[in-house]
C-alpha positions as CSV (number, residue, x, y, z in Angstrom):
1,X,104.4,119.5,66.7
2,X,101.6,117.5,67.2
3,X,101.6,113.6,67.8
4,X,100.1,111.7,64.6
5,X,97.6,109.2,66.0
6,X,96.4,106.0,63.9
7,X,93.1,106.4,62.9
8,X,90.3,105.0,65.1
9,X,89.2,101.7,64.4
10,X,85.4,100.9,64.7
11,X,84.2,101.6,67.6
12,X,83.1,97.5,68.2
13,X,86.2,96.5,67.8
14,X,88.0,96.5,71.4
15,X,91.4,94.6,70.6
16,X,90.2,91.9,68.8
17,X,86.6,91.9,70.7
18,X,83.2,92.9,69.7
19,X,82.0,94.8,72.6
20,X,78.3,96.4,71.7
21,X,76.7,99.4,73.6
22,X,75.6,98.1,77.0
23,X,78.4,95.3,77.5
24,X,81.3,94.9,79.7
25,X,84.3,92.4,78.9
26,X,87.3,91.9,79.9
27,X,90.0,91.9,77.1
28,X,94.2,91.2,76.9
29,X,96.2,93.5,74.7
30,X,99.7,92.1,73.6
31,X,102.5,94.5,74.9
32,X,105.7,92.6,73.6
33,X,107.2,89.5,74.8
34,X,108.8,88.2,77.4
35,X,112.7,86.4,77.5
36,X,111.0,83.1,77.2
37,X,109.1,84.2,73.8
38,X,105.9,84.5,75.7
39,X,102.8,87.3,74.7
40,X,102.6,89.4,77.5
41,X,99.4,90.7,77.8
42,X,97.9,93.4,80.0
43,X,94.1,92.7,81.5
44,X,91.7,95.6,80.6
45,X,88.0,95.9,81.6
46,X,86.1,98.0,78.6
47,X,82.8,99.5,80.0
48,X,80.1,100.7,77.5
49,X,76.9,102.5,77.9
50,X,74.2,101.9,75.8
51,X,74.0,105.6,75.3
52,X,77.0,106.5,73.1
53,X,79.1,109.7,74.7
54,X,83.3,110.4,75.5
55,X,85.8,107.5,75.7
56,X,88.2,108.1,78.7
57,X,90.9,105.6,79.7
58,X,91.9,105.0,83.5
59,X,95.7,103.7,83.8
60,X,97.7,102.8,86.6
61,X,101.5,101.3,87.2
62,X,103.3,102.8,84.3
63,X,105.7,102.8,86.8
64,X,105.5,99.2,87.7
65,X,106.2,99.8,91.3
66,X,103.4,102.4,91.4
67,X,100.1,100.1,92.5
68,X,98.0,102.7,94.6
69,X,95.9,103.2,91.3
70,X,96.1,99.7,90.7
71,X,94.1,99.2,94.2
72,X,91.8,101.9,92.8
73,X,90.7,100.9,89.3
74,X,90.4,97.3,90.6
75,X,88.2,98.8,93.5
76,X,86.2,100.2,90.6
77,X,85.6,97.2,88.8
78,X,84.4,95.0,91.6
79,X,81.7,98.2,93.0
80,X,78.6,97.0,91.6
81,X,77.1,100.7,91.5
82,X,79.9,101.8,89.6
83,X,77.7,102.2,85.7
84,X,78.0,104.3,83.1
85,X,75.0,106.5,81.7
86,X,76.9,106.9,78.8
87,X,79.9,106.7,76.9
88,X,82.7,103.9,77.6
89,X,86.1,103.5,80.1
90,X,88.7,101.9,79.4
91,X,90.2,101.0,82.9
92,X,93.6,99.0,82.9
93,X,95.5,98.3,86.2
94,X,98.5,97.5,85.0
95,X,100.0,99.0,82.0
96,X,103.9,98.6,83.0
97,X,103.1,94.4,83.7
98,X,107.1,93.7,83.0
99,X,107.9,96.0,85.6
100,X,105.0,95.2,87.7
101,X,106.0,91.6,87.7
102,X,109.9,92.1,88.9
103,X,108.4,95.0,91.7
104,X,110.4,97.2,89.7
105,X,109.6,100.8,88.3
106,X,111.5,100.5,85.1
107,X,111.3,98.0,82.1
108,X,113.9,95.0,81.8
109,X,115.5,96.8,80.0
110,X,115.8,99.6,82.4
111,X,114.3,102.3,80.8
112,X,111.2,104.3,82.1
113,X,108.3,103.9,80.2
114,X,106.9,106.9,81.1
115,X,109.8,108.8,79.1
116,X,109.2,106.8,76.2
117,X,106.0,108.1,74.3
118,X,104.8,108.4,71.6
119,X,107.1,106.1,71.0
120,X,108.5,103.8,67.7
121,X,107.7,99.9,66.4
122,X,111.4,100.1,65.5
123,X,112.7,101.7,68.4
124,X,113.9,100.1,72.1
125,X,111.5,98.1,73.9
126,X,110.1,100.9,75.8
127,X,109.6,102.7,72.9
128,X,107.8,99.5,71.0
129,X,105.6,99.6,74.2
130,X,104.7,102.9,74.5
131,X,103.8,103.1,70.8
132,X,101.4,99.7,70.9
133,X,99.4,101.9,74.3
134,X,99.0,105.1,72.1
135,X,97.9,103.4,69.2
136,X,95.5,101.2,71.1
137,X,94.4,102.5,74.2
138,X,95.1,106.9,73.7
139,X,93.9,107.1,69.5
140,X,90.6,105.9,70.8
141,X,89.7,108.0,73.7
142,X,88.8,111.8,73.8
143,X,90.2,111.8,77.6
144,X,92.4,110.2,79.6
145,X,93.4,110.1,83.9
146,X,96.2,108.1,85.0
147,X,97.0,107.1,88.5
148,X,100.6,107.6,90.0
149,X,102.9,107.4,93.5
150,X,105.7,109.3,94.5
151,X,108.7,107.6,93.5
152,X,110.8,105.1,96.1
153,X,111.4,106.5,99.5
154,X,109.4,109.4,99.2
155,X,105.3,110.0,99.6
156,X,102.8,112.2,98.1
157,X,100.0,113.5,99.4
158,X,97.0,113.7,96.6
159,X,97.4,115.6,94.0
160,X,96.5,116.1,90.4
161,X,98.8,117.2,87.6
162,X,98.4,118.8,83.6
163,X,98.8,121.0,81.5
164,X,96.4,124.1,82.4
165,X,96.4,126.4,79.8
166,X,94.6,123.4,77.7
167,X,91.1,124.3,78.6
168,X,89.8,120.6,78.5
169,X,92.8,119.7,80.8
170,X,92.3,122.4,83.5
171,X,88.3,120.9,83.1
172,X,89.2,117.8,84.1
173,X,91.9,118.7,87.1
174,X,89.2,120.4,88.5
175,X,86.4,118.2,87.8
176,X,88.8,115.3,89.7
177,X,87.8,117.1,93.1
178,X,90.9,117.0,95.2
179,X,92.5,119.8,97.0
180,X,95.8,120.7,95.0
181,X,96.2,120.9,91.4
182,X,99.8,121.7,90.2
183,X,100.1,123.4,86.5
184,X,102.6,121.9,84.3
185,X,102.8,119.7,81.0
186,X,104.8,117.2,82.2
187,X,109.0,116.0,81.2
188,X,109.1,115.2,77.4
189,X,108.0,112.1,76.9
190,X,105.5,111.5,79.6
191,X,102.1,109.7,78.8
192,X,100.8,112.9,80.0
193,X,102.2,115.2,77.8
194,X,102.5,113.4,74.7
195,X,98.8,112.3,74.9
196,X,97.3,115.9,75.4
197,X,99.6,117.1,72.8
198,X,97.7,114.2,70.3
199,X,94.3,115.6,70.9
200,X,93.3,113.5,74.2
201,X,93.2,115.8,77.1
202,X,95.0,114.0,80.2
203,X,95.9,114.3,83.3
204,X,97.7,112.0,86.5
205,X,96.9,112.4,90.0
206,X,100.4,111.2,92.4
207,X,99.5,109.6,96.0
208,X,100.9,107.8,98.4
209,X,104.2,105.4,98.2
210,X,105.5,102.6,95.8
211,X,104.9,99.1,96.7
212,X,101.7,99.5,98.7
213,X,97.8,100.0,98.6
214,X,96.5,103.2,101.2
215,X,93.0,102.9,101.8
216,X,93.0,107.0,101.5
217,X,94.6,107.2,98.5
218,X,92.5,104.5,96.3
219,X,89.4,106.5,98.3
220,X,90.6,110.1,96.6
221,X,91.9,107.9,93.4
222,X,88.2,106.8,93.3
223,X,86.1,109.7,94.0
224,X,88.3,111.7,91.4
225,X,87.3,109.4,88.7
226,X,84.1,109.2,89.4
227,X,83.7,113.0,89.6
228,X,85.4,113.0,86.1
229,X,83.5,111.2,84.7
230,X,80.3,112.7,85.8
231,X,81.6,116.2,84.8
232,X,81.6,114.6,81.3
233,X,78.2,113.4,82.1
234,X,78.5,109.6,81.6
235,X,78.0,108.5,85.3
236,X,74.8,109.2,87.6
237,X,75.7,111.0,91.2
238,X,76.0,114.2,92.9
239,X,79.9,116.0,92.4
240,X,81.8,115.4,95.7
241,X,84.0,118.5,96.3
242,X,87.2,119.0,98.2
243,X,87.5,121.1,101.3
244,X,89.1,123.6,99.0
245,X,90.8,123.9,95.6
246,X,94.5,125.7,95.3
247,X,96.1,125.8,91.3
248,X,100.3,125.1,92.6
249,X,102.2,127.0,89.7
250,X,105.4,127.0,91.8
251,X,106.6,124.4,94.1
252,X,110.7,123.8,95.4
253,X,112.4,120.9,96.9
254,X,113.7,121.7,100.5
255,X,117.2,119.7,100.4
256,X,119.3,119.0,103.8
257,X,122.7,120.6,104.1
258,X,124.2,118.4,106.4
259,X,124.1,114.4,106.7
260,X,122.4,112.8,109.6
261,X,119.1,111.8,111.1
262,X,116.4,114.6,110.3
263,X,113.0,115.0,112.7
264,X,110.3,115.6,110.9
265,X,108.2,118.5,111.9
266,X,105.6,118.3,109.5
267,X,103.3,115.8,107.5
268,X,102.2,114.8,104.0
269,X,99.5,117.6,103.3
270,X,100.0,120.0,106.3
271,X,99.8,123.5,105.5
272,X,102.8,125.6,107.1
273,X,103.9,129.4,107.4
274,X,106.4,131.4,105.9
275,X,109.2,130.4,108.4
276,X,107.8,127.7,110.0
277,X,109.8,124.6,111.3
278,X,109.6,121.6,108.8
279,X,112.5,119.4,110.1
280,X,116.0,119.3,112.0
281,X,118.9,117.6,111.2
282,X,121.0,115.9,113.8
283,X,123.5,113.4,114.6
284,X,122.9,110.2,115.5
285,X,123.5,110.7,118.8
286,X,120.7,113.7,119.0
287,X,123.1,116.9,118.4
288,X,121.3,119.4,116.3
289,X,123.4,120.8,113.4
290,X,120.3,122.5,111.3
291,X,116.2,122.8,111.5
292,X,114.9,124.2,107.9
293,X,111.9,126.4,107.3
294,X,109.5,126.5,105.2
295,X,110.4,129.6,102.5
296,X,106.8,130.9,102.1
297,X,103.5,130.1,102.6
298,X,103.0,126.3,101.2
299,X,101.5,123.2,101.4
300,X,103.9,119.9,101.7
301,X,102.8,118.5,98.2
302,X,105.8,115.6,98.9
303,X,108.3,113.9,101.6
304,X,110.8,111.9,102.0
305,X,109.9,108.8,104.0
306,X,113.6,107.8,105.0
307,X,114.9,109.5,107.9
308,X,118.3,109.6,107.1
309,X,119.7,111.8,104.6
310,X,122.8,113.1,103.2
311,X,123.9,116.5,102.0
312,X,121.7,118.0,99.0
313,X,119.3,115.8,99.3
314,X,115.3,116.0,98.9
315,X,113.5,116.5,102.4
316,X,110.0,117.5,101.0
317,X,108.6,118.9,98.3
318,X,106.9,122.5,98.9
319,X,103.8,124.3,97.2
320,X,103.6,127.7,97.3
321,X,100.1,129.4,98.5
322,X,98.4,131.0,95.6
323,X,97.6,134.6,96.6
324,X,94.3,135.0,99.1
325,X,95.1,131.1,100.5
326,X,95.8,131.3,104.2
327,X,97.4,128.0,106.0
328,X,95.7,128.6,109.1
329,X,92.3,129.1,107.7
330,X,92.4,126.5,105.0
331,X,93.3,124.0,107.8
332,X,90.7,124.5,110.2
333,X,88.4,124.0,106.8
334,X,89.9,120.8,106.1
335,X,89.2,120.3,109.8
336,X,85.7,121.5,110.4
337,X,84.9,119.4,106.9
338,X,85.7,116.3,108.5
339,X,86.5,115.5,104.5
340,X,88.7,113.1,103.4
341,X,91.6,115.6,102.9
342,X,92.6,115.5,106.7
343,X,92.0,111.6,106.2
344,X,94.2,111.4,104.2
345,X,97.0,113.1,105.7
346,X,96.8,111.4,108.9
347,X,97.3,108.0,107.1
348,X,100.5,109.2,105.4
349,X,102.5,110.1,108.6
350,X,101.6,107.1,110.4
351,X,104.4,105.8,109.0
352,X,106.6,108.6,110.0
353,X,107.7,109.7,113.1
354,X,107.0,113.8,114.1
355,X,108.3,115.8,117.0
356,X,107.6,119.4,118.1
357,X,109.9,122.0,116.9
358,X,113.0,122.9,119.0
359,X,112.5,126.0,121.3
360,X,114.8,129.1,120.4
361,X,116.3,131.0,122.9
């Protein structure tokens, strides 16, 4: 069933503000309140062209702790080249500012936000939240991109996520210009979801860790947008392209079977072989109980970034190689490209520490 969106208001009337082709303001849009009976509001800079054209909306910290894409739409608004040829953005940093304000991925009232839509004015405080963004912020745009991290303790490397078999969807995962795109509509309830099921094609891109800003994760959150948005033709400049494109339909969490103190073997983004080493499990002393391999052909989509680890849990999360992808090959691309993919996946394991393999035999 499709999600029943109010109807538009006019299109000069930006929460209160009269914002006319050409102009850029800054507005507030009252979320709820806060225990002391204050408005909370959320900052958003509206950018219009004096051509008219799409509406898209740029989001980041849902999750409150998630404020990579915060860095990135606030990088954004301060470049002074960054003008629209047409249409309007909507870019908010902040959407989650209750949970952005306690460092915190969930409301106050610990529920996630982003399991809340489309949500209900009589309904939790989530819900009341989630309904106020789709009614103000989705029901006006025809697309939407919104900016995510892994979730605490683990990392990402770059990727961008929807529902491909919408056609406007898979338009704009491509169009974002990053090297994996994984196919799926999202868990019920997700911004994601529910908004492409109202009629506004959207998608999230996940980079990087909670709680921080990585100067190679704004730089991809920042290119993709701007590639969207000249896809749609509403921003001047030449497409930059990825190294190489893969569509992820299936990817599996490797999970340790023993406790202890794991040595990584591989990075964020590296591209491994059926069988290959990605880490071993020891004591703390150094005794090797177990090194896991990779299943198939894959690229490491997502890793823990805590060393230890305890039966069944999460090492690192695996995409599997479309057909005709070689690991080998595809890295020596993202080498000889000097792009930003490589970049990108030498920031990530700086923070980690790797070790060669153990020998066998």
């Amino acid at each position: 069933m499709t999600t029943k969106l109010r109807k538009r208001k006019p299109v000069d009337d930006w929460f209160g503000e009269s914002i006319l082709p050409g102009e850029t303001k800054e507005v507030a849009l009252a979320i709820g309140e806060s225990y002391s009976s204050m408005t909370v509001r959320i900052p958003i800079q509206i950018q219009r062209a004096e051509k008219e054209g799409p509406v898209v909306f740029v989001t980041a910290a849902l999750h409150g702790d998630e404020i990579n894409g915060t860095g990135a739409i606030r990088e954004l608004i301060q470049d002074p080249t960054f003008k629209l040829t047409s249409g309007t953005v909507i870019l908010v940093p902040v959407l989650n500012l209750l949970g952005f304000d306690r460092f915190d991925r969930y409301l106050p009232d610990r529920r996630d936000l982003n399991r809340s839509f489309p949500g209900s004015m009589k309904g939790s405080l989530a819900s009341r939240m989630a309904r106020i963004i789709f009614d103000e912020i989705v029901s006006r745009c025809d697309y939407g991109i919104d900016l995510h991290t892994a979730a605490i303790r683990r990392t990402n490397y770059p990727n961008v996520r929807g529902d491909l078999s919408n056609p406007k969807v898979r338009k704009l995962a491509k169009a974002f210009g990053i090297e994996v795109i994984l196919n799926g509509k999202g868990p019920v309830g997700s911004f994601r979801r529910e908004a492409t099921k109202a009629g506004c094609p959207t998608i999230i891109m996940e980079g990087g860790e909670v709680w921080k800003v990585e100067p190679g994760i704004v730089k991809s959150a920042t290119k993709g947008v701007k590639n969207v948005l000249r896809s749609l033709n509403m921003l001047a400049g030449e497409y930059e392209p990825p190294a190489f494109q893969m569509t992820i339909e299936t990817s599996k969490w490797i999970r340790a079977d023993h406790g202890g103190f794991m040595q990584f073997h591989i990075s964020p983004g590296d591209l491994v072989v059926k069988g290959q080493p990605l880490i071993t499990n020891t004591t703390l002393l150094g005794r090797e109980h177990k090194t896991l391999k990779a299943p198939f052909d894959g690229i490491v989509i997502g890793m823990t970034s805590l060393p230890a680890i305890g039966p069944g849990e999460a090492v690192c999360n695996l995409g599997k190689l479309p057909d005709g992808f070689n690991p080998e090959e595809l890295t020596k691309t993202r080498f000889n490209k000097d792009g930003l993919g490589q970049q990108v996946s030498d920031d990530l394991s700086s923070n980690m520490m790797t070790h060669e393999p153990p020998q066998v035999g």
